[in-house]
C-alpha positions as CSV (number, residue, x, y, z in Angstrom):
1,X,202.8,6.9,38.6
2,X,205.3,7.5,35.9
3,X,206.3,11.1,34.8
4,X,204.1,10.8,31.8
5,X,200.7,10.6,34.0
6,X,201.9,13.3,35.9
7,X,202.2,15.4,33.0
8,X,199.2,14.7,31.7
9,X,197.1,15.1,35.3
10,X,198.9,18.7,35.8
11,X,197.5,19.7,32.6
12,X,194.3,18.6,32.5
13,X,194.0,18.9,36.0
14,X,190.9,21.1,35.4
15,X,188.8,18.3,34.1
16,X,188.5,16.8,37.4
17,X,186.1,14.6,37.9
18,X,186.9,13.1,34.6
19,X,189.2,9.7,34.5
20,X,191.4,10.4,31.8
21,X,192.1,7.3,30.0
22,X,194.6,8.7,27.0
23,X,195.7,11.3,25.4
24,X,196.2,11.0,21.2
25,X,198.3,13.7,19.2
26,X,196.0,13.6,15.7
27,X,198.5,16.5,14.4
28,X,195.9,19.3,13.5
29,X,194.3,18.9,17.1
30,X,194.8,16.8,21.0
31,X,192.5,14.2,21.1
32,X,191.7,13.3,25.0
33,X,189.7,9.2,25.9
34,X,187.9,10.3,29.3
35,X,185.1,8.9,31.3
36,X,183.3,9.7,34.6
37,X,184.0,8.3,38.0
38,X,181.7,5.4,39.1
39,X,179.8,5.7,41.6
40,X,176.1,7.0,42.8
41,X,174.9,9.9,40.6
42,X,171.7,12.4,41.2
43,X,169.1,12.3,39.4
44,X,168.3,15.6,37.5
45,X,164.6,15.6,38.2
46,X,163.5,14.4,41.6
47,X,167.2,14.3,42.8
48,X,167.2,10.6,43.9
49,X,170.6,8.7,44.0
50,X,171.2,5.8,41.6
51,X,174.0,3.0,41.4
52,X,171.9,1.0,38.6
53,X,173.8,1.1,35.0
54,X,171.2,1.3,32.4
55,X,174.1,1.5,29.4
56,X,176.9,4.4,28.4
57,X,177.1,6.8,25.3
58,X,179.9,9.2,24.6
59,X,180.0,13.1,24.0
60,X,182.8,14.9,21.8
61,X,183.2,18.3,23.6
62,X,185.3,21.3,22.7
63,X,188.4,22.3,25.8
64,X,191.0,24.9,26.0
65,X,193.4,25.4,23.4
66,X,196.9,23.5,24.0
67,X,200.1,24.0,22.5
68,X,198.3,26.1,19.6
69,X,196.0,23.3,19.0
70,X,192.4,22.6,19.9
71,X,191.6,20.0,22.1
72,X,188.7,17.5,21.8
73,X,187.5,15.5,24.8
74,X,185.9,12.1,24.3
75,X,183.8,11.6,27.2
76,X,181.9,8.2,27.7
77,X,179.1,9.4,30.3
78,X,176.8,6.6,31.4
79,X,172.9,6.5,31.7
80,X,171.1,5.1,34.8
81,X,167.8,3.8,36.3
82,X,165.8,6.6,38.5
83,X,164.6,4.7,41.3
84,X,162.0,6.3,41.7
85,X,158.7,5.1,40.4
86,X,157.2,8.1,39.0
87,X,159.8,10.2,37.7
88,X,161.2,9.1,34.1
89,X,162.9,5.6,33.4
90,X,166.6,6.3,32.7
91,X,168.9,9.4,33.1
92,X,172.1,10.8,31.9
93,X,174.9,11.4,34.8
94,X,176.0,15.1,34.6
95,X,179.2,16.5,35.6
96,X,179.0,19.9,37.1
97,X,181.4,22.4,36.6
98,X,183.0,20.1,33.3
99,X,180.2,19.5,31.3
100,X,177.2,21.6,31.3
101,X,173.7,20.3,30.1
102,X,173.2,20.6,26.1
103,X,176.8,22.2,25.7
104,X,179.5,21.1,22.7
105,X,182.4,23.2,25.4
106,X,184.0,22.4,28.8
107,X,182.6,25.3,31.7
108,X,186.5,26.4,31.6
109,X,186.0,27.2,27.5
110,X,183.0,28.8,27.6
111,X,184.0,30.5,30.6
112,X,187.2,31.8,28.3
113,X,184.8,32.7,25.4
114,X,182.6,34.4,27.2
115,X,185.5,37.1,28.1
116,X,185.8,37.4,24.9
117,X,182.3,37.8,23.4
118,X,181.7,40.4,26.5
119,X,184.2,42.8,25.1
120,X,184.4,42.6,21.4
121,X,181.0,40.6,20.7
122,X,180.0,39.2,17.3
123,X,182.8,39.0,14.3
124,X,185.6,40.7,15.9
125,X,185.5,37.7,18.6
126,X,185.0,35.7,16.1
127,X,188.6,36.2,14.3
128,X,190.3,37.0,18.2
129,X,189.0,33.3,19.2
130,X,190.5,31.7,15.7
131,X,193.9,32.9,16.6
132,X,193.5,31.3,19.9
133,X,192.5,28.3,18.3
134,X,189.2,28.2,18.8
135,X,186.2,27.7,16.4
136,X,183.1,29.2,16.9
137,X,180.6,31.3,14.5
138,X,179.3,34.9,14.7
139,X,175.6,33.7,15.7
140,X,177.4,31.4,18.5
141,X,179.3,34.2,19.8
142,X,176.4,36.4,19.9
143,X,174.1,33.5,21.6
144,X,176.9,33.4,24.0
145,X,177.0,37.2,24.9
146,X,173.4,37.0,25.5
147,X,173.8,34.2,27.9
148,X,175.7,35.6,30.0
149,X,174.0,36.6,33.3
150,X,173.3,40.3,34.0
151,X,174.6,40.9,37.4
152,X,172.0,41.5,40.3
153,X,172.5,44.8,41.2
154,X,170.1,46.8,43.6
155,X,168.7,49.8,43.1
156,X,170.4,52.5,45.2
157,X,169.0,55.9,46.9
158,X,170.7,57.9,44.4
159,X,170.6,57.3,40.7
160,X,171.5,59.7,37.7
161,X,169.9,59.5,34.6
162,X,170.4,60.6,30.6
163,X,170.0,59.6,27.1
164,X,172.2,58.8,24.8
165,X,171.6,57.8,20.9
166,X,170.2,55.0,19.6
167,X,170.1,56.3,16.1
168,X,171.3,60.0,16.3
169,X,168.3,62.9,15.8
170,X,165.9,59.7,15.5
171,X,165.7,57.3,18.4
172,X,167.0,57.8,21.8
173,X,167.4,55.6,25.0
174,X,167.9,55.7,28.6
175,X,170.7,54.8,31.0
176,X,170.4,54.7,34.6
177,X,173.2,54.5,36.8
178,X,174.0,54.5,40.7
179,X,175.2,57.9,41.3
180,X,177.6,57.2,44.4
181,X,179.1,53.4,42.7
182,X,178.6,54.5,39.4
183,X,177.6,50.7,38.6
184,X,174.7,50.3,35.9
185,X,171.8,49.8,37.0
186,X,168.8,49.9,34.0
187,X,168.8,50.6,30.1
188,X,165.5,51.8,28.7
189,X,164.4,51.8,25.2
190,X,163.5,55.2,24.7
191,X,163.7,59.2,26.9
192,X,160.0,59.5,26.7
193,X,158.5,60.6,30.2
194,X,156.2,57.6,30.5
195,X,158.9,55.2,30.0
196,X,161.1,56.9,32.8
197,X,158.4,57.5,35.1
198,X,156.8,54.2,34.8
199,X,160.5,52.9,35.7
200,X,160.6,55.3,38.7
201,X,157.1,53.5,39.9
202,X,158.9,50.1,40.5
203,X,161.3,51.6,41.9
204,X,160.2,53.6,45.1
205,X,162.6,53.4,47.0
206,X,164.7,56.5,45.0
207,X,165.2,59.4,46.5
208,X,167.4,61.5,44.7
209,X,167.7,61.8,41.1
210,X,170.6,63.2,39.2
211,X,170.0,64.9,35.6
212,X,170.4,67.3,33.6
213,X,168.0,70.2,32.3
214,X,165.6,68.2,30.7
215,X,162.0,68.9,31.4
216,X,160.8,65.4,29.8
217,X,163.0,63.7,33.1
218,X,161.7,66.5,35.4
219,X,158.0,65.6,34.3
220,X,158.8,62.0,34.8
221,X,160.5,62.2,38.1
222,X,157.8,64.6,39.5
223,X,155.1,62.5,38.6
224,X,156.5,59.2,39.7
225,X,158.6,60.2,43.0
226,X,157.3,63.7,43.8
227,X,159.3,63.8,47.2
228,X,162.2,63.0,45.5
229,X,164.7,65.2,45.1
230,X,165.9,66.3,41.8
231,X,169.3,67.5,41.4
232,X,171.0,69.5,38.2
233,X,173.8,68.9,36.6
234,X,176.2,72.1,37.4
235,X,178.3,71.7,33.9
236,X,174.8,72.3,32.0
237,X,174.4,74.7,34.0
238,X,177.8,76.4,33.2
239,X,177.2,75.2,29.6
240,X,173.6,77.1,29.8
241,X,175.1,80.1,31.5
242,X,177.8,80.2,28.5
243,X,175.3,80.7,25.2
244,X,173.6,83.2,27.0
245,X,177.1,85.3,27.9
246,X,178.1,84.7,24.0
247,X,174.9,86.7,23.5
248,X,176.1,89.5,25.7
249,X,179.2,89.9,24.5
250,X,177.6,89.8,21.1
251,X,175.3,92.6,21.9
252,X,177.6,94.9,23.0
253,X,180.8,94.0,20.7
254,X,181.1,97.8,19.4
255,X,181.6,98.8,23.1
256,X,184.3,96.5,23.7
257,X,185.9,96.3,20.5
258,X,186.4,100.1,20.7
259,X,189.7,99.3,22.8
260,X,191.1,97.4,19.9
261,X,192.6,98.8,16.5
262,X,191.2,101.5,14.5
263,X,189.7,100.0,10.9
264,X,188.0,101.6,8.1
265,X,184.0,101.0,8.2
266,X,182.7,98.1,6.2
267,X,180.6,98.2,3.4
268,X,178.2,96.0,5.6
269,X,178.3,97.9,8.7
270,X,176.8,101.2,6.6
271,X,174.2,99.3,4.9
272,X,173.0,97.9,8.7
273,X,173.2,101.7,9.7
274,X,170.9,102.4,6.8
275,X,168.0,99.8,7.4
276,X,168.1,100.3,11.2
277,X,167.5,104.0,10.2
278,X,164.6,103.3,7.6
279,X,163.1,100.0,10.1
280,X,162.6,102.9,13.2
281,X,161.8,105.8,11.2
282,X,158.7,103.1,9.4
283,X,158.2,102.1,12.6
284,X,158.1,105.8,14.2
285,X,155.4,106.4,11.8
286,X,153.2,103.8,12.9
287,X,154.2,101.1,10.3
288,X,153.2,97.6,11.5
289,X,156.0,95.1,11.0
290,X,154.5,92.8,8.4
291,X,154.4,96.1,6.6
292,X,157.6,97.2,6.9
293,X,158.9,94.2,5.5
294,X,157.5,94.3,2.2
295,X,158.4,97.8,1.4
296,X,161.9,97.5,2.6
297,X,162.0,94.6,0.8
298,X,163.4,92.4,3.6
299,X,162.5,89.3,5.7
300,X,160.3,89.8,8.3
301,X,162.8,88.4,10.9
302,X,165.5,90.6,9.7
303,X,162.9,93.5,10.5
304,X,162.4,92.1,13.8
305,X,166.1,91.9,14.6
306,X,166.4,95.8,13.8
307,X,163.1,96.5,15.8
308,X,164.8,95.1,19.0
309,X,167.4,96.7,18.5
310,X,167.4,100.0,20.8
311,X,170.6,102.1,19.5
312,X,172.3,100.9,15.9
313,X,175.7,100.2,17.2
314,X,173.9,96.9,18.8
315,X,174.3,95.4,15.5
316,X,177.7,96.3,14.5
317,X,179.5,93.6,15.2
318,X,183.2,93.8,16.1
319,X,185.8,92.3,13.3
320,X,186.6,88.5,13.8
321,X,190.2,88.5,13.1
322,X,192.2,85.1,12.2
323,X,195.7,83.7,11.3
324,X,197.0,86.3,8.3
325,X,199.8,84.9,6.0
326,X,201.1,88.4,6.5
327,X,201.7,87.7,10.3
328,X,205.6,86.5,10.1
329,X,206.2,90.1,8.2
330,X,204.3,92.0,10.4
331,X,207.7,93.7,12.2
332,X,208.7,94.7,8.5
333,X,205.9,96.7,7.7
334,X,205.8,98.3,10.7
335,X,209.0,99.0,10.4
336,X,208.8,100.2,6.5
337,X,206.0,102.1,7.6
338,X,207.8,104.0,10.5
339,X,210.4,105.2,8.1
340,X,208.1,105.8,5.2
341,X,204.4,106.1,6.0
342,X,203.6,106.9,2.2
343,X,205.5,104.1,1.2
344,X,202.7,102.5,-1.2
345,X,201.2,99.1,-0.5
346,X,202.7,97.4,-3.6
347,X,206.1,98.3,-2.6
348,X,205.5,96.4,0.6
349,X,203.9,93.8,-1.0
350,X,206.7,93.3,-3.4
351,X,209.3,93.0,-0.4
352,X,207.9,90.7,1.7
353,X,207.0,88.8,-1.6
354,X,210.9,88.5,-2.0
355,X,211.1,87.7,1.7
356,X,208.8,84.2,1.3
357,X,205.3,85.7,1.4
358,X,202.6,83.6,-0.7
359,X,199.3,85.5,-0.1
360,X,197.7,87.9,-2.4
361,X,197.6,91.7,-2.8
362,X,194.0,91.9,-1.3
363,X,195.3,89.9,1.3
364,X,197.7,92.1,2.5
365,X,195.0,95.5,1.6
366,X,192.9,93.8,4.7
367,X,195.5,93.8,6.8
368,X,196.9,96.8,6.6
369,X,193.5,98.3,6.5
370,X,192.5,96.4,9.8
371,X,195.5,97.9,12.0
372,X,197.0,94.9,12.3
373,X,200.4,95.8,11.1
374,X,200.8,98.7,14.0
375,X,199.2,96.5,17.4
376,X,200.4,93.2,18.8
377,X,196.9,92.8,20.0
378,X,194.0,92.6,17.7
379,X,190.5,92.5,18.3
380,X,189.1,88.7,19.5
381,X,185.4,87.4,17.9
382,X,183.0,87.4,20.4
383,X,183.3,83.6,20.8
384,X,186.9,84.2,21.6
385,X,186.6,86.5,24.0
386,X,183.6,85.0,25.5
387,X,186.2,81.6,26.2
388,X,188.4,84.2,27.7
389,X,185.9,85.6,30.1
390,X,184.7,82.0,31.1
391,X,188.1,80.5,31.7
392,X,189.8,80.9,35.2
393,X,192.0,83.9,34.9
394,X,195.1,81.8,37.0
395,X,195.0,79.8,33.6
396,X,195.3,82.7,31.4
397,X,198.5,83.8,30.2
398,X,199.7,87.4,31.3
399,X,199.4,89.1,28.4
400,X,196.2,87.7,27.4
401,X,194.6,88.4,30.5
402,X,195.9,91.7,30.5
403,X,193.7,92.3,26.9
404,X,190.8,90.9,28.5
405,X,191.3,93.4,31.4
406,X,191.7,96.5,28.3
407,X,188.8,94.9,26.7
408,X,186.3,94.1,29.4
409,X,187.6,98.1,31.0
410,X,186.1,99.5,27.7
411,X,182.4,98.6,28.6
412,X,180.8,99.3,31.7
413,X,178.3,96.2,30.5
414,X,181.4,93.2,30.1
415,X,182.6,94.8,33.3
416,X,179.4,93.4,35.1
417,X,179.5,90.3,33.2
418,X,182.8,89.5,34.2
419,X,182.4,90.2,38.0
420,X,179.0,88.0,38.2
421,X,180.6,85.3,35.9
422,X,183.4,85.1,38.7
423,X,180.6,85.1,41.6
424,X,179.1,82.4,39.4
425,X,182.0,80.4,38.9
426,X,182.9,80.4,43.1
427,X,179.2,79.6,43.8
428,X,179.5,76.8,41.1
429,X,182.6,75.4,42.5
430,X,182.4,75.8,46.4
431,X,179.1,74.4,45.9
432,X,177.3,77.6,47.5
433,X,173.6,76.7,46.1
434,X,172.2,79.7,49.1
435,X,173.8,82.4,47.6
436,X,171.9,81.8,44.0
437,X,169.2,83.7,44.9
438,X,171.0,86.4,45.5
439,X,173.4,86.1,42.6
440,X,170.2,86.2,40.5
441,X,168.7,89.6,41.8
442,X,172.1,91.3,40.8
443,X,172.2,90.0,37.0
444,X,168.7,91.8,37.1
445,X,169.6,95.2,38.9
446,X,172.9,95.1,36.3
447,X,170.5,95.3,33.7
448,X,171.8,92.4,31.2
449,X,168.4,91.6,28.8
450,X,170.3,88.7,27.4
451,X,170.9,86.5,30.5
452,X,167.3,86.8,30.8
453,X,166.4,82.7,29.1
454,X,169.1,81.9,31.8
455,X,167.5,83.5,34.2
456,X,164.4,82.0,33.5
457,X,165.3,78.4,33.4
458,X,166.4,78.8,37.2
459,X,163.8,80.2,38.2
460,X,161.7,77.1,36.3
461,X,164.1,75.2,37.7
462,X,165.0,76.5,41.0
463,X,164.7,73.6,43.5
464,X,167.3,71.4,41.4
465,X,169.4,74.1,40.7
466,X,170.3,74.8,44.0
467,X,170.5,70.9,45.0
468,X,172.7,71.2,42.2
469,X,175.2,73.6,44.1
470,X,175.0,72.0,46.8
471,X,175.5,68.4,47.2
472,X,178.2,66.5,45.3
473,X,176.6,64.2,43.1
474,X,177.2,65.8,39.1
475,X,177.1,63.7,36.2
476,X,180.2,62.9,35.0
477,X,179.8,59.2,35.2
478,X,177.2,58.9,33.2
479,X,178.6,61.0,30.8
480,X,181.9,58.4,30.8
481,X,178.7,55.5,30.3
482,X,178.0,57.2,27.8
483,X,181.3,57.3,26.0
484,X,181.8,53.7,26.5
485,X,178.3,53.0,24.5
486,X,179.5,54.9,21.8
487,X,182.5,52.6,21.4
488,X,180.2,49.7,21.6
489,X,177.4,50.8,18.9
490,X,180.8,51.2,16.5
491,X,182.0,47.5,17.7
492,X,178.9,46.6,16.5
493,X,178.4,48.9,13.5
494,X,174.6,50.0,14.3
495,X,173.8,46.6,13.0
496,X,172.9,44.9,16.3
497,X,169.5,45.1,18.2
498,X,168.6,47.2,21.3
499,X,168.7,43.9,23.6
500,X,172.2,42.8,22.3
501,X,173.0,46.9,23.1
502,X,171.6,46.7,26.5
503,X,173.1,43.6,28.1
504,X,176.8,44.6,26.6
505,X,176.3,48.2,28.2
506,X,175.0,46.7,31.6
507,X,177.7,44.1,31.4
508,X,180.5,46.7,30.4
């Protein structure tokens, strides 16, 4: 064997069985003569052996790029006589592994493609495969990608469901997952409760299911498995447990924000003071609500939002202070204002006009008007401070934390809220799902209306809350399976169906 054949056997080496009988360099692509190995071959049907030579054809099939060009295999494959007498006349030898049945590709080429299709699926594989060399159409690739197997996977003990969108606020599905392996294990075509609960039906052998607040999966999973567990998600639960403290801190912003700079009333604040005033004093008088409205000339929810309203400072929000262009010149006013506090506000305006300020004279009114020129610290939103209050004070810095100390000092009410959000938080994260209940019955004695809908959904809730915060399953990996989907619908650009969707997120 000369060094030629040796070549050539080393790199078509994975075409065994095939005798290769030549190779021809046509330029544009590698042309390869093969046939297949004599000897006895199966028949396809009834599996007899056969010897008997009935005649030969050839097939052209597609292999692995080489040297930047396609290669084409010219196979001649022979037919032969079944021996059997009552399966069919004549059959076509196969070659396992090489050449599958009804296929223009080697295995080892569609084996490459199919990498290929799995991540990046219709036209984007499409243009990867041409620079490979290797020709192949959008509906091919797609056919492909569909072909490939799902794998088997079992159904665990533990599985964590959610939806994701389909077509966002119009059509959602469902992914199921193994909560321990965080394999995929399902894809439904909707979130409605039949669909989940008919899926927990074949499927008895769940026993714990992982989700998050939704009573659509509750209602499934009761119905379907009602000795399984259910177990909440704790980050919607700290998600849940943060709109409601928004909403205290809201409510009692003129308590807290009393600790903060001194400013002029608004405009706004006395026309609130006024309608509160002339809402209870209707109201006082036996005015129904309805009524109210149309001779204060205002909308009936506003007239509900000052009847709930015990004392008028509940509405007086506290100011929501952001980034001034007059912040880099704040030392020079303070300073200009030490040594002259009649010095008018157009002389300052002038000056630090001259030192590179590009705001306005209204601008720099506000300001001054809002104390900002004489305190470091101003007074947060009540989103702001609420982010404060829910983050873990070891990753505040010093003088922040400080200010939320000041603030939260100023209000007997935020003082409260920041010790059971800290009681919260350990429960949450040492996973001490016993000590709810009792972290419950002090958010009532302390009085806080507005963690009441909180409140409630634990107590609708209660059973999976508590599994909740207490064993270790959460559902983060779905949330990640639910990340990687979103990549794949904009792969796909919304334009493929929900079974092309499915097998690329179970194959992901």
């Amino acid at each position: 064997m000369d060094v030629a054949d040796v070549a050539v056997g080393r790199v078509f080496s994975g075409l065994y069985p095939l005798v290769i009988d030549g190779v021809v360099d046509e330029g544009q692509r590698i042309v390869v003569a093969a046939r297949t190995a004599s000897g006895p071959a199966e028949c396809s049907r009834c599996g007899a052996w056969s010897v008997t030579v009935h005649s030969y054809h050839y097939r052209t099939v597609a292999d692995v790029p080489l040297d930047g060009r396609p290669v084409v295999i010219r196979v001649r494959v022979r037919r032969l006589v079944c021996p059997t007498s009552l399966c069919c006349r004549t059959f076509r030898e196969q070659v396992p592994g090489v050449l599958e049945r009804y296929q223009r590709r080697t295995a080892r080429l569609t084996g490459q493609v199919r990498v290929v299709v799995r991540e990046l699926a219709g036209r984007a594989a499409v243009r990867l495969l041409a620079a490979l060399p290797v020709r192949l159409s959008r509906h091919t690739a797609v056919r492909i990608l569909l072909g490939i197997p799902l794998p088997a996977q079992p159904v665990p003990r533990v599985v964590s469901v959610d939806d994701f969108a389909l077509r966002r606020r119009n059509r959602y599905g469902t992914v199921v997952i193994d909560a321990v392996t965080h394999e995929r294990i399902d894809v439904l075509g909707d979130r409605k409760s039949e669909t989940l609960e008919a899926w927990l039906r074949a499927n008895p052998n769940v026993e714990v299911v992982v989700r998050d607040g939704s009573n659509t999966y509750a209602e499934a999973i009761r119905r379907a498995l009602p000795r399984a567990l259910q177990v909440s998600d704790r980050w919607h639960l700290w998600h849940g447990l943060a709109r409601s403290v928004r909403d205290v801190v809201a409510a009692h912003g003129r308590c807290w924000a009393a600790a903060g700079p001194k400013r002029q009333t608004l405009v706004r604040e006395t026309t609130t003071l006024q309608r509160w005033h002339a809402v209870h004093n209707l109201l006082d008088q036996g005015v129904g609500l309805l009524d109210c409205s149309r001779r204060l000339g205002l909308s009936l929810n506003t007239v509900k939002r000052y009847a709930r309203a015990a004392e008028p400072d509940q509405l007086r929000l506290p100011p929501q202070y952001r980034a001034y262009l007059v912040d880099p010149y704040r030392d020079h006013l303070r300073r200009r204002r030490a040594e002259q506090p009649g010095v008018p506000v157009l002389h300052l305006f002038h000056e630090i006009k001259a030192l590179g300020y590009t705001g306005g004279l209204n601008l720099l009114h506000k300001y001054l008007n809002q104390g900002r020129a004489e305190t470091e610290r101003i007074t947060p939103s009540p989103g702001r401070l609420t982010s404060w209050i829910l983050t873990r004070p070891t990753d505040l810095p010093a003088g922040r934390k400080s200010h939320l100390d000041e603030l939260v000092a100023a209000c007997p009410e935020m003082t409260d809220l920041s010790r059971l959000i800290g009681e919260f938080a350990a429960i949450l994260t040492e996973r001490r799902g016993s000590d709810l209940d009792g972290w419950m019955k002090q958010v009532r004695e302390a009085g806080l209306i507005e963690l009441g809908p909180f409140l409630r959904g634990l107590d609708q809730d209660h059973d999976a809350v508590v599994a909740g915060l207490t064993l270790p399953y959460n559902k983060g990996p779905i949330e990640g399976v639910n990340t990687k989907t979103k990549l794949i619908k904009r792969q796909m650009y919304g334009r493929a169906g929900f079974e092309l969707l499915r097998h690329r997120i179970l194959l992901a």
